[in-house]
N, C-alpha and C positions, 0 to 999 in steps of 0.2 A: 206572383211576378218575381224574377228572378234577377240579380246581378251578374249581369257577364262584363270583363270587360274583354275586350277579343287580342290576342296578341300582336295586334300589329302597329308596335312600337316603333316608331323610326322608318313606316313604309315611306316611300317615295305615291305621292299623289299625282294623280294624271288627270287628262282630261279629254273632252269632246263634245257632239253631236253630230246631222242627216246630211243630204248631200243635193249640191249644185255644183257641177261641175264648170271650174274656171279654162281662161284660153290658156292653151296651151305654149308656150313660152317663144319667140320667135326663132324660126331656123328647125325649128319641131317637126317632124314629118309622122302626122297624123295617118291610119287608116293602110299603113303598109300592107303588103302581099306576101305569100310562104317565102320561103326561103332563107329562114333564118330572121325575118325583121323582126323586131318588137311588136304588139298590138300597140294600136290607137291609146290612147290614155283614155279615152272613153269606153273602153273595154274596162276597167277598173270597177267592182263592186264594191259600193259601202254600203251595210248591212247594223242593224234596221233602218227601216225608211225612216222611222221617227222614233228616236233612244228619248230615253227620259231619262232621268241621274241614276245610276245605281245599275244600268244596263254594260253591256259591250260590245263594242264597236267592231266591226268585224273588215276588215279592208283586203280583196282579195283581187290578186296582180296576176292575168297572164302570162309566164314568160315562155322563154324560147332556147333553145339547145345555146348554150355560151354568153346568153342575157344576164340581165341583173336589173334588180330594183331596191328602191329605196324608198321609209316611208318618214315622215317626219310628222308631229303633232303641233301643231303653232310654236313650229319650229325646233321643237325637241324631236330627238330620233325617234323611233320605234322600231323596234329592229321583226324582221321580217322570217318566216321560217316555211320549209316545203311542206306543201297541202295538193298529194295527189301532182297535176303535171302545172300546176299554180304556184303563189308564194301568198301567204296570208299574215296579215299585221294584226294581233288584236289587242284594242285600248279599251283599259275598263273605266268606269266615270264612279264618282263616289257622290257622295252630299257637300263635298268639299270643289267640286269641280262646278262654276258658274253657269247655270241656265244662260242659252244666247249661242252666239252663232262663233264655231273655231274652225281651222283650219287646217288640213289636212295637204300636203304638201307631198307630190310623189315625183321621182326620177328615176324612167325606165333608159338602161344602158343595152341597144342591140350589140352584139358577139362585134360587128365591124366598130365598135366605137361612136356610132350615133346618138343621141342622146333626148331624149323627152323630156318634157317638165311642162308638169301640171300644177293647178291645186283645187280641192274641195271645201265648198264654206259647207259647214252644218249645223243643224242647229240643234240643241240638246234641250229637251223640257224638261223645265222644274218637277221632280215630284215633292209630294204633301207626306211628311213625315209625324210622327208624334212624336211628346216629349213623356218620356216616365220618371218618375220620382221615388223614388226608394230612400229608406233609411235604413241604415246598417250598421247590426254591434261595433263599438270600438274594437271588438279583437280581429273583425274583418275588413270594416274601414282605416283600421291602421295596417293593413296590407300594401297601400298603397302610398310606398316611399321611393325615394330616389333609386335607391339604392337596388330597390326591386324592380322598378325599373329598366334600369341597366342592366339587369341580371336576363331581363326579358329579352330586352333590344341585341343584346350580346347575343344570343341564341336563338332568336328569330330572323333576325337581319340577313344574316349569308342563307338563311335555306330558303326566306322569301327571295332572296335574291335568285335561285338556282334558273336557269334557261336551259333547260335541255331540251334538244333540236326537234326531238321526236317524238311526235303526240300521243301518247297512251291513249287517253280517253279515246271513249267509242258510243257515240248514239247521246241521248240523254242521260244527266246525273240522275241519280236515286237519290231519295230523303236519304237521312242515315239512320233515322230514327224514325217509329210508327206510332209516336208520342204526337199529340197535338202540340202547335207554335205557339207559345204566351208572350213571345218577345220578337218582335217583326224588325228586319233590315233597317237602319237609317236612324233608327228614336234616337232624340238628343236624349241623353240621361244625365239626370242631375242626384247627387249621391248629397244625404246627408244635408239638403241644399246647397250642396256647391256642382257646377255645371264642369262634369268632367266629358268623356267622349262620346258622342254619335256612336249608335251600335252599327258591330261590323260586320255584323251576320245575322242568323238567328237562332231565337230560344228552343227548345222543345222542353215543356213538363213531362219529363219520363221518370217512372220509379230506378232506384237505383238499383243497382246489378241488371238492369236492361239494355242489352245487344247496342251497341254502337258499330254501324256498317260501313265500309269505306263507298261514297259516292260513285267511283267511277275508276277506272283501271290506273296504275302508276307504280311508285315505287315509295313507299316510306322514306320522308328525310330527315325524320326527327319522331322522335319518340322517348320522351322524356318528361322528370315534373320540372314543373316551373311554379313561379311563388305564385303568380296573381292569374296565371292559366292553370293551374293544378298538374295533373298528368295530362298531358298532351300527344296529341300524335298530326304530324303533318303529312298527306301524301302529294307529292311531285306526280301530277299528271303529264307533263310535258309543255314544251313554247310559253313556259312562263307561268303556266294554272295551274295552283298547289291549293287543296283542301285541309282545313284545319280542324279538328277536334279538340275540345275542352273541357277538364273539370272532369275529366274522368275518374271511375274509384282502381281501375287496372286495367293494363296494358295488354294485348294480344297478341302484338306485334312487335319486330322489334329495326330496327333501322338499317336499310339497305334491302328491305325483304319487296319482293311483289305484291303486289294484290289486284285482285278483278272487283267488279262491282258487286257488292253487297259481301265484300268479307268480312269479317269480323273486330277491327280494330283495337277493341276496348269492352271497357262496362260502363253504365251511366253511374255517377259519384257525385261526389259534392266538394271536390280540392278546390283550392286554391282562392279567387275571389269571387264569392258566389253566398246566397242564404240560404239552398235548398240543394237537393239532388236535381239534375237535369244536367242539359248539353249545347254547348256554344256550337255550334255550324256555321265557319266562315270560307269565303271561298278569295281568292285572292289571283288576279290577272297581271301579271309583272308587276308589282309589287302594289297594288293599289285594291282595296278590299270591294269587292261588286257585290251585289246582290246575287247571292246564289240559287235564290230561287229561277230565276232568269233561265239559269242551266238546266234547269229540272224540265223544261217545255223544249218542244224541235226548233232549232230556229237553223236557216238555212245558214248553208258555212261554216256550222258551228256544231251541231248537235243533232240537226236534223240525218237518218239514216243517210 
């Protein structure tokens, strides 16, 4: 078992869960015909039927030549991007976002000025997480100071942050590695016995100088070492889902560059805050770390062909 701690320092948490659809808000005109109107707000898909923590929410809005939409999270924006002749929201849910029922809030605007407004309760189930416990030399448990920290947050912050409009990704993610997982999504981990963060990806036991692959098509927006991430390489898939690599021993890549699925990123290493050779895999949904294995299976709206 390994130490990862996964770089995302300073993310912004989000939230959710399924879907019941509310009335639509009075003076609403439900069910329109061509001609430019908006769809029904019951034309609105939220994807899966039934998320659990660690899943993402997929909200996908008909519109219409000179339309608009809008999506909110119990009451936070979510900002919305084109998917084919659609506009789709996607919210990722963590171990930090409450099991129970939240709200999804939407305002479709037809081209003449008309206006919709809905909203969706749904409901998010708890998943069953483990807890690991590790102990770690002082020269690797003193890695983790302020100061490193901020050295982290400073250079993950704005590339977690990046939104670009246009979706790379295509079909399902790839593993990135052909290394079996020793360290699953979600573990609280307690270090040393003191209770530091829920993991925000997962492990793979791979020997080191072993092929580290980029999941799914994008652009490199970081590639660099970092104290308690080692060498690193983030790729920008687009609408907010940026893939992370960790603890690498060398870089492949270098930032601003392309890649397709299954290129070559890196090598598996042992940098930064870690006990062993192997590779942090974390996946990240506007800025909120999800379960990346999620993305490895088709799911509609999302990943499926």
């Amino acid at each position: 078992m390994r130490a990862r701690i996964a770089g995302a320092l300073g993310c912004i948490c989000a939230a959710l869960g399924t879907a019941s659809l509310g009335t639509p808000a009075a003076g609403s005109a439900a069910g329109r015909g061509p001609g430019g109107a908006a769809p029904a707000p019951e034309a609105v898909r939220v994807l899966p039927d039934a998320p659990v923590q660690g899943d993402t929410i997929v909200v996908m809005i008909p519109t219409v030549p000179g339309g608009a939409a809008a999506v909110t999270f119990d009451g936070n924006p979510v900002e919305t991007f084109r998917a084919g002749t659609a506009r789709r929201a996607l919210i990722g849910t963590d171990p930090d976002v409450a099991a129970g029922p939240h709200r999804i809030g939407l305002v479709l605007r037809e081209a003449n000025g008309v206006v919709h407004r809905a909203t969706r309760t749904i409901r998010l189930r708890a998943a069953h997480f483990g807890v690991r416990r590790l102990v770690l030399p002082p020269s690797t448990f003193g890695l983790i100071t302020p100061q490193n920290l901020e050295t982290e947050r400073r250079a993950l912050v704005p590339v977690l942050g990046r939104r670009t409009p246009v979706a790379w990704w295509h079909g399902v993610f790839a593993l990135p590695s052909g290394a079996p997982i020793d360290s699953p999504y979600g573990e609280q981990g307690w270090y040393n016995g003191r209770r530091e963060w829920w993991h925000m990806g997962v492990d793979f036991a791979a020997p080191a100088g072993a092929p580290v692959t980029s999941a799914n098509a994008g652009v490199v927006a970081l590639a660099r070492a970092l104290p308690l991430g080692g060498n690193t390489v983030v790729v920008d898939h687009g609408q907010g889902v940026l893939s992370e690599y960790l603890h690498l021993s060398a870089l492949a890549v270098a930032e601003g560059s392309r890649v397709d699925r299954g290129t070559v990123v890196g090598r598996i290493g042992a940098t930064g805050l870690v006990t062993g050779p192997g590779l942090h895999w974390g996946l990240y949904v506007n800025g909120v770390p999800v379960n990346p294995l999620y993305w490895t299976r088709a799911q509609q709206d999302l990943t499926a062909p």
